[in-house]
SEROSE-748930 format. One line per field, with one value per residue (C-alpha): residue number from 1; x, y negated, z negated. Coordinates in Angstrom, 3 decimals, decimal comma. Example, Ala and Ser with C-alpha at 12.3 -4.5 7.8 and 13.67 -1.06 7.14 Angstrom:
num: 1 2
x: 12,300 13,670
y: 4,500 1,060
z: -7,800 -7,140
***
This chain:
num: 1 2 3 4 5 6 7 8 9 10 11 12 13 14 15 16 17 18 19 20 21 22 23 24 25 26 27 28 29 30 31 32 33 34 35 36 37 38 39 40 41 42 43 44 45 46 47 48 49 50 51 52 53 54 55 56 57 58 59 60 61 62 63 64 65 66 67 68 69 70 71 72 73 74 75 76 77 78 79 80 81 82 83 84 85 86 87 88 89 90 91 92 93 94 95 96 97 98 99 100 101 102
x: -4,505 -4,587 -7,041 -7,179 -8,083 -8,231 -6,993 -5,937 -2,270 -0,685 2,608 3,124 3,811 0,967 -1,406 0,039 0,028 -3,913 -4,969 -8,451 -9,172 -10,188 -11,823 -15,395 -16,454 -14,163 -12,074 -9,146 -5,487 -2,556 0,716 4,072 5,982 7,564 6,599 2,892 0,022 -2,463 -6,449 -6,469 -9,537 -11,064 -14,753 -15,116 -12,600 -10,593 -8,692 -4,881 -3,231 0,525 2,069 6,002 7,805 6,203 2,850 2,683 0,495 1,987 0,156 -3,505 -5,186 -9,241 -11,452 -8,581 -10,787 -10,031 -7,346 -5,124 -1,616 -0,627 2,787 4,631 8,111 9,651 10,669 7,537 6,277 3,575 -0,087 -3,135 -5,788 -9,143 -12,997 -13,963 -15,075 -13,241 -10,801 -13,815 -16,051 -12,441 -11,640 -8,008 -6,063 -2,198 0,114 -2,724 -0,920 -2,681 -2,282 -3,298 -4,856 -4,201
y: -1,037 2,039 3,190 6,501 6,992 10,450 9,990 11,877 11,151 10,828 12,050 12,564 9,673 10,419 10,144 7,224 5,062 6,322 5,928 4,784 4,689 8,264 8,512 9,583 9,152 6,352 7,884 6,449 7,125 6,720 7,332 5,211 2,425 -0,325 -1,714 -3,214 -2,048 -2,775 -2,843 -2,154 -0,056 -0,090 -1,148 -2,293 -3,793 -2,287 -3,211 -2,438 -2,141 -2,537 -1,038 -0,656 2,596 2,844 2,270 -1,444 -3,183 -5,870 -6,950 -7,497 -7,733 -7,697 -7,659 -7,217 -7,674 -5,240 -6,120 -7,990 -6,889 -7,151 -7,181 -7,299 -7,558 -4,001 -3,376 -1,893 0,844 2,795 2,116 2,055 1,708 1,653 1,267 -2,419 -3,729 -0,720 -3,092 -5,319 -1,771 -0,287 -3,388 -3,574 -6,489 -7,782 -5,765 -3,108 0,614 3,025 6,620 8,505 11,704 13,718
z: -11,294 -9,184 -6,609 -4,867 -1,559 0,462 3,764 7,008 7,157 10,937 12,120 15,292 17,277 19,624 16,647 15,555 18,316 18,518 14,769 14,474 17,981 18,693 14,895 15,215 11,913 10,835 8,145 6,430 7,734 6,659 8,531 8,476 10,811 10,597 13,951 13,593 14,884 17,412 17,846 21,703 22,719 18,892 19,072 15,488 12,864 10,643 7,453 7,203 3,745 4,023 1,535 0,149 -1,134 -4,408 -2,663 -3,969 -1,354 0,079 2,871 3,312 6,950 6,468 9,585 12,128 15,184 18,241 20,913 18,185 17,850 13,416 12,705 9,403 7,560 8,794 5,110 4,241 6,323 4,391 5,930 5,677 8,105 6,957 8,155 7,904 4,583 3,187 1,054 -0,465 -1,819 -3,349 -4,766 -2,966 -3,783 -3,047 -6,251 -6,123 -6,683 -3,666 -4,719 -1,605 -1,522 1,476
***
């Protein structure tokens, strides 16, 4: 199964550490770490889709609520994060192949 998703990928480390926070409209990023994330200063929930070098996803985190901190295994690094109920409308599953469009 394969699902595409356009996104606004994140490099800086600036950028990063912001993510969703400063999104007006919500849109899906993508960026990499292997350090976790966190919700501080978010005012909804998001999904996070962790995924591994062949964009695999390997870890699922639906409705992570603001102020959490999510951490993974460091050995994948490729995420997502995504407007709430995001992973439910594309259908996103665990072994689901992400091909993002950037």
């Amino acid at each position: 199964m394969c699902v595409e998703i356009k996104v606004k990928e994140l490099s800086s480390f600036f950028k990063k550490s912001v993510g969703l926070i400063l999104s007006k409209n919500n849109e899906p990023i993508y960026f990499e770490t292997r350090f976790g994330i966190h919700t501080f200063f978010m005012r909804k929930s998001i999904d996070v889709v962790v995924m591994d070098e062949n964009f695999i996803v390997r870890v699922l985190k639906i409705g992570l609520k603001p102020w959490k901190i999510f951490v993974w295994n460091p050995m994948y690094y490729k995420v997502l994060e995504l407007p709430e109920n995001f992973t439910e409308k594309k259908s996103i599953k665990l072994g689901c192949e992400i091909k993002i469009l950037v």
